[in-house]
N, CA, C and O atoms as a GROMACS GRO file, in nm:
protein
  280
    1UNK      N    1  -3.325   0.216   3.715
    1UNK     CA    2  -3.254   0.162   3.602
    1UNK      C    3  -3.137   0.254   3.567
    1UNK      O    4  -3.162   0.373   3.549
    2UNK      N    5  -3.033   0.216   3.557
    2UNK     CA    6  -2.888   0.274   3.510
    2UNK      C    7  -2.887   0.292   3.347
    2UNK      O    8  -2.857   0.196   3.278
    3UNK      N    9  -2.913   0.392   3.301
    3UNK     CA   10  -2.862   0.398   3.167
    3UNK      C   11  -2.733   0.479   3.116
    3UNK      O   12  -2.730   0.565   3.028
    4UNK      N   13  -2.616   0.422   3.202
    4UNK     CA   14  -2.478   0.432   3.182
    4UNK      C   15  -2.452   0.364   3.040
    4UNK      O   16  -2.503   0.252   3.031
    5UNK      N   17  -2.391   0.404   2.941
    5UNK     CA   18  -2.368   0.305   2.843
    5UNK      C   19  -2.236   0.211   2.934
    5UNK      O   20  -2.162   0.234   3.030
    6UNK      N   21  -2.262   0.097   2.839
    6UNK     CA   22  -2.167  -0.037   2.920
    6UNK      C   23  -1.998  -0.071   2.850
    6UNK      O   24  -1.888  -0.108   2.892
    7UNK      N   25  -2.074  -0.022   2.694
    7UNK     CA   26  -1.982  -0.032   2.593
    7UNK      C   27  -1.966   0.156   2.480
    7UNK      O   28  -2.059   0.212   2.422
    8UNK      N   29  -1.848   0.193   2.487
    8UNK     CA   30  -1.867   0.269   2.343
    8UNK      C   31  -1.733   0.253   2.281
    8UNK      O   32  -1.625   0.261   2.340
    9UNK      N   33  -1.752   0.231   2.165
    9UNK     CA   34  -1.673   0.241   2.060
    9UNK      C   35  -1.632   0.349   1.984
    9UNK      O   36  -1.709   0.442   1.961
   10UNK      N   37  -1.474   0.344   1.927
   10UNK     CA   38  -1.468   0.502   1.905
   10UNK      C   39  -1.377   0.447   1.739
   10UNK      O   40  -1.282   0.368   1.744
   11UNK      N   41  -1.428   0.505   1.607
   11UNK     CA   42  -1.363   0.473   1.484
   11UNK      C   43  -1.256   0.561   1.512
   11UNK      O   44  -1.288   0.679   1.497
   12UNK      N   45  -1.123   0.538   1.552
   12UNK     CA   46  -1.014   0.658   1.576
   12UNK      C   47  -0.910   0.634   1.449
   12UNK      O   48  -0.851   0.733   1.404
   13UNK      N   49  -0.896   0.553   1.413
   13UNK     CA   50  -0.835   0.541   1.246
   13UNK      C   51  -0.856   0.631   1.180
   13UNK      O   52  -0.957   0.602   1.117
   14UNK      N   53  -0.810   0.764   1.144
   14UNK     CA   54  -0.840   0.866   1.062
   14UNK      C   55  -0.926   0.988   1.127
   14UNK      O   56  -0.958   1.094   1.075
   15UNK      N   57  -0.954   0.935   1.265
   15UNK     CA   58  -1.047   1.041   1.277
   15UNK      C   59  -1.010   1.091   1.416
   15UNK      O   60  -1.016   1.213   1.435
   16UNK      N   61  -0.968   0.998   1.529
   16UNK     CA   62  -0.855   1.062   1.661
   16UNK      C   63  -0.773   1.019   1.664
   16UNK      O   64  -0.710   1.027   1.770
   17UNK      N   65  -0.710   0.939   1.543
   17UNK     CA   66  -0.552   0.932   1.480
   17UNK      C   67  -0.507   0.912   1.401
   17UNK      O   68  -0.523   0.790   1.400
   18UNK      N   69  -0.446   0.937   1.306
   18UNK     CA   70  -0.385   1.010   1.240
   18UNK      C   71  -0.235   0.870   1.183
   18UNK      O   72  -0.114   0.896   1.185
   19UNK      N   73  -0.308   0.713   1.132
   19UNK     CA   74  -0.197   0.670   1.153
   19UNK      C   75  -0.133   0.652   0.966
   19UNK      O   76  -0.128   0.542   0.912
   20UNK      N   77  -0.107   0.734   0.922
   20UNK     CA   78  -0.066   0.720   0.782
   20UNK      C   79   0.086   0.686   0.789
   20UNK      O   80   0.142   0.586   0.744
   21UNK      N   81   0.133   0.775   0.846
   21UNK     CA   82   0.326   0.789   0.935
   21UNK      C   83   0.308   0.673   0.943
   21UNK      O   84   0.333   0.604   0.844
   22UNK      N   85   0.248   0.597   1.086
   22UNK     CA   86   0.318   0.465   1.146
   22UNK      C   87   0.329   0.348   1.045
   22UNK      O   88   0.404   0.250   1.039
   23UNK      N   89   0.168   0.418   0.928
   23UNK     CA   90   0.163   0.214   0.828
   23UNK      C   91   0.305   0.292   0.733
   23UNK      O   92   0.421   0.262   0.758
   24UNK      N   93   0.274   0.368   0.652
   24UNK     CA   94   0.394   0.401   0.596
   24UNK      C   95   0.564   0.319   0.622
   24UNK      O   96   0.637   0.237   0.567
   25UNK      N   97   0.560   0.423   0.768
   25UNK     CA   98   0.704   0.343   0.850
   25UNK      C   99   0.684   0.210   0.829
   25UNK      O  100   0.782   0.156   0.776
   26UNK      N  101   0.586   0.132   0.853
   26UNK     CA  102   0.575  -0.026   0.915
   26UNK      C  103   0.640  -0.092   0.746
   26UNK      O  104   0.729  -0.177   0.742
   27UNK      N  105   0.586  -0.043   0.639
   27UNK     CA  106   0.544  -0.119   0.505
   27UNK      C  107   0.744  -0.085   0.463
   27UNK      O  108   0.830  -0.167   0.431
   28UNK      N  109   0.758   0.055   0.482
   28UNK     CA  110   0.917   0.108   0.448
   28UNK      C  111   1.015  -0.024   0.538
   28UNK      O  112   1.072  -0.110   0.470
   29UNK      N  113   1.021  -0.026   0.612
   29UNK     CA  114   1.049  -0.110   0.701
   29UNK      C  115   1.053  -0.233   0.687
   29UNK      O  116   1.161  -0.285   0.717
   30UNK      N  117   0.946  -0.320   0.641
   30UNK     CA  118   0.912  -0.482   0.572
   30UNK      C  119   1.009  -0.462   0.452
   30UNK      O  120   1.101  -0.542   0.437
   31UNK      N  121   0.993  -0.364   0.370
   31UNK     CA  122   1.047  -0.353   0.216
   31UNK      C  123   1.212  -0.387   0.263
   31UNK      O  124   1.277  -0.484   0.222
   32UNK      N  125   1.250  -0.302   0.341
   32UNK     CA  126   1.357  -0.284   0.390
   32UNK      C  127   1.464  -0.422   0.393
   32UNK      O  128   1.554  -0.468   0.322
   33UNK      N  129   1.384  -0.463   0.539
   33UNK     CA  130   1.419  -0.619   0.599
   33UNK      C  131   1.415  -0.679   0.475
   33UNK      O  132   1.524  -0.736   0.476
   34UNK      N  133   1.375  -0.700   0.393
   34UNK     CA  134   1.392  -0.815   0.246
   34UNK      C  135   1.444  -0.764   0.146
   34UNK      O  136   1.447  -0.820   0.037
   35UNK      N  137   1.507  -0.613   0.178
   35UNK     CA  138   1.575  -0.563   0.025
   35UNK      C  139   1.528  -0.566  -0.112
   35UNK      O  140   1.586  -0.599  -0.215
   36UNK      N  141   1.402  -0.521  -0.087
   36UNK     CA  142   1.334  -0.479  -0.166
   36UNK      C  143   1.309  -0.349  -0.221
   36UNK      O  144   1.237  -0.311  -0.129
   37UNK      N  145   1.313  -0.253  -0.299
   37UNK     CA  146   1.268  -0.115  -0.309
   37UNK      C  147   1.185  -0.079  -0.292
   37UNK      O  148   1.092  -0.136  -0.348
   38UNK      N  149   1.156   0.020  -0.220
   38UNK     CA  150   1.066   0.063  -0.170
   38UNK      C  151   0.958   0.136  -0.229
   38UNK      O  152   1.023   0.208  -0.306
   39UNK      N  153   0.857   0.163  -0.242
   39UNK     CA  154   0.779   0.269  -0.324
   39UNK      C  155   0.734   0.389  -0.260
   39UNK      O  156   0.731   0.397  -0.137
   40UNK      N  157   0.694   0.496  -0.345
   40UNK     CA  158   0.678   0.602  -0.279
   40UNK      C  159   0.628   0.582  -0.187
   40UNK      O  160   0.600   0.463  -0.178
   41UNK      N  161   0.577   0.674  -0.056
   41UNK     CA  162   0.505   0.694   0.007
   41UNK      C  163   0.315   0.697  -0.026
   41UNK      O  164   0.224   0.624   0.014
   42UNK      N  165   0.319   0.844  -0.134
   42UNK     CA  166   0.188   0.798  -0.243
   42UNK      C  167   0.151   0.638  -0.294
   42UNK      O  168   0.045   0.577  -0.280
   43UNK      N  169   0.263   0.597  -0.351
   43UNK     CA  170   0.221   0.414  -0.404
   43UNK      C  171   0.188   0.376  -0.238
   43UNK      O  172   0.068   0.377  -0.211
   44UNK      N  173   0.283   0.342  -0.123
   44UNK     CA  174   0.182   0.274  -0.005
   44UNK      C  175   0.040   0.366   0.039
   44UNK      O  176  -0.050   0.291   0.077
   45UNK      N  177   0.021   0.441   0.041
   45UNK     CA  178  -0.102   0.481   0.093
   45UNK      C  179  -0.187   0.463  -0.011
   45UNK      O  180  -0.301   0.500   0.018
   46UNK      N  181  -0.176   0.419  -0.126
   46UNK     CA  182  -0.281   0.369  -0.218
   46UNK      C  183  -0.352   0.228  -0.211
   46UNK      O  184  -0.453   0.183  -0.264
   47UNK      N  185  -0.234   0.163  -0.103
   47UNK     CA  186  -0.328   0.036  -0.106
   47UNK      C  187  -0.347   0.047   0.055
   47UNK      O  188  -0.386  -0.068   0.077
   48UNK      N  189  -0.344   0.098   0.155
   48UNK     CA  190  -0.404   0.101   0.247
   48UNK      C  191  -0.544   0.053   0.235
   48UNK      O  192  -0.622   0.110   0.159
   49UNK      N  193  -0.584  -0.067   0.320
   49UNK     CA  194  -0.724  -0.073   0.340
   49UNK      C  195  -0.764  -0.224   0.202
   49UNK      O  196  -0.858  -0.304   0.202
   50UNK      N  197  -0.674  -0.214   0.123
   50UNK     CA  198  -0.688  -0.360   0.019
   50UNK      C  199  -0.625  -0.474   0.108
   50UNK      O  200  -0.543  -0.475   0.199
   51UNK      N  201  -0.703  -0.576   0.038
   51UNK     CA  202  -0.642  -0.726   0.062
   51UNK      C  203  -0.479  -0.698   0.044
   51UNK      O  204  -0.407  -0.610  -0.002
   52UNK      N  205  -0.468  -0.813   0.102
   52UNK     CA  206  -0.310  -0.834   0.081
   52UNK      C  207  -0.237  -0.892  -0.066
   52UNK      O  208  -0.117  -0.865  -0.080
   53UNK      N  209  -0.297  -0.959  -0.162
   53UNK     CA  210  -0.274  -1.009  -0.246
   53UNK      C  211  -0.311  -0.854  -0.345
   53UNK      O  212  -0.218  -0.802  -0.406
   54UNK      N  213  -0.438  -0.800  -0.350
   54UNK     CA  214  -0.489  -0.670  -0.390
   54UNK      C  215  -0.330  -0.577  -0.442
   54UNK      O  216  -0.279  -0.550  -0.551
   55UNK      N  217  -0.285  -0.541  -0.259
   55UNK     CA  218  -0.194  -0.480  -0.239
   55UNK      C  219  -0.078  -0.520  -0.313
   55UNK      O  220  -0.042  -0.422  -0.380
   56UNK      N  221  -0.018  -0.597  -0.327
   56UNK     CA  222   0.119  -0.686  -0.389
   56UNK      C  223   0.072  -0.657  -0.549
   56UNK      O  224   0.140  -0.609  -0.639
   57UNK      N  225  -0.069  -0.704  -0.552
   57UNK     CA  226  -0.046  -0.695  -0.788
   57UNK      C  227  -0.047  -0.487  -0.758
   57UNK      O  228   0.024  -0.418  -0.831
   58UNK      N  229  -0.090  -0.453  -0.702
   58UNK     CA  230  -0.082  -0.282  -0.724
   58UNK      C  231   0.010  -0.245  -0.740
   58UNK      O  232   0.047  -0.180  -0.838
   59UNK      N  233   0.081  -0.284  -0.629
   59UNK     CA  234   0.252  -0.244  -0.604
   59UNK      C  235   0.352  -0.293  -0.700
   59UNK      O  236   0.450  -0.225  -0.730
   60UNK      N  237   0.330  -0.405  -0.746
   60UNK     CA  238   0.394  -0.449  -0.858
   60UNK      C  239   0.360  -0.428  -0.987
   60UNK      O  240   0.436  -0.446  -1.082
   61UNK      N  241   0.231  -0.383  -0.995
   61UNK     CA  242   0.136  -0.341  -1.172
   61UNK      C  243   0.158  -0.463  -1.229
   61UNK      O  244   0.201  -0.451  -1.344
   62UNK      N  245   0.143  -0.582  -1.191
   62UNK     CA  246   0.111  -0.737  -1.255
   62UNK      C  247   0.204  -0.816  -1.254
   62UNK      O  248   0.189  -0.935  -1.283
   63UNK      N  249   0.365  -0.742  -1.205
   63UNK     CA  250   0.448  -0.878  -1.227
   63UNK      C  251   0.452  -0.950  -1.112
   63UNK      O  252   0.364  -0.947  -1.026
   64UNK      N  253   0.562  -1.022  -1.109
   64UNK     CA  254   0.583  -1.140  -0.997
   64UNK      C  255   0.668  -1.118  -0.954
   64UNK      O  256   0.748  -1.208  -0.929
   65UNK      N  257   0.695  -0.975  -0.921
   65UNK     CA  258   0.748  -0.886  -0.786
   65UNK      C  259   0.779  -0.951  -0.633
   65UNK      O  260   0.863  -1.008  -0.564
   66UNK      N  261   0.685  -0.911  -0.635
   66UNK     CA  262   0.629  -0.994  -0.480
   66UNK      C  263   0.564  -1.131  -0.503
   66UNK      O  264   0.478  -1.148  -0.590
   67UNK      N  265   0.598  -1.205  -0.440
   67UNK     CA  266   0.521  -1.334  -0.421
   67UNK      C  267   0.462  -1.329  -0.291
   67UNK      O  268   0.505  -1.292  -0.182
   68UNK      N  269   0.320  -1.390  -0.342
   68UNK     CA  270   0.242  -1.394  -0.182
   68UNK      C  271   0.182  -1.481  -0.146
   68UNK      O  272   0.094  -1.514  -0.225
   69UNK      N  273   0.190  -1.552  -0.038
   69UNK     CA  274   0.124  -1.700  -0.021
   69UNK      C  275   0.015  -1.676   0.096
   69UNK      O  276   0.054  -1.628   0.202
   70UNK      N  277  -0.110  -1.707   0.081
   70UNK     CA  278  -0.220  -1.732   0.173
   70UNK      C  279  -0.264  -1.829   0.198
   70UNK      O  280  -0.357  -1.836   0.279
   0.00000   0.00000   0.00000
């Protein structure tokens, strides 16, 4: 009997990489393309990991900033 594993999985998000830079860039970037202002760096890494709608009332603190359609 072979007990090679067949499958492994590796959580590398935060832990063998390091991607805060790239979402940062990605979100600076969206803001950008629609001429929008941008928020700190601190304000995007606060909603890392929220819904998308989550993300938009944070970033905006309740107004109708952003509109978001799902």
């Amino acid at each position: 009997m072979n007990s090679s594993p067949k499958l492994v999985i590796f959580d590398c998000d935060g832990t063998l990489v390091d991607s805060q830079h790239m979402i940062c860039a990605a979100m600076q970037q969206a803001f950008l393309d629609h001429r929008i202002e941008c928020p700190s760096r601190e304000k995007l890494l606060s909603i890392v990991g929220l819904s998308l709608v989550e993300a938009f009332e944070r970033l905006s603190e309740g107004a109708q900033r952003y509109p978001v359609e799902t």
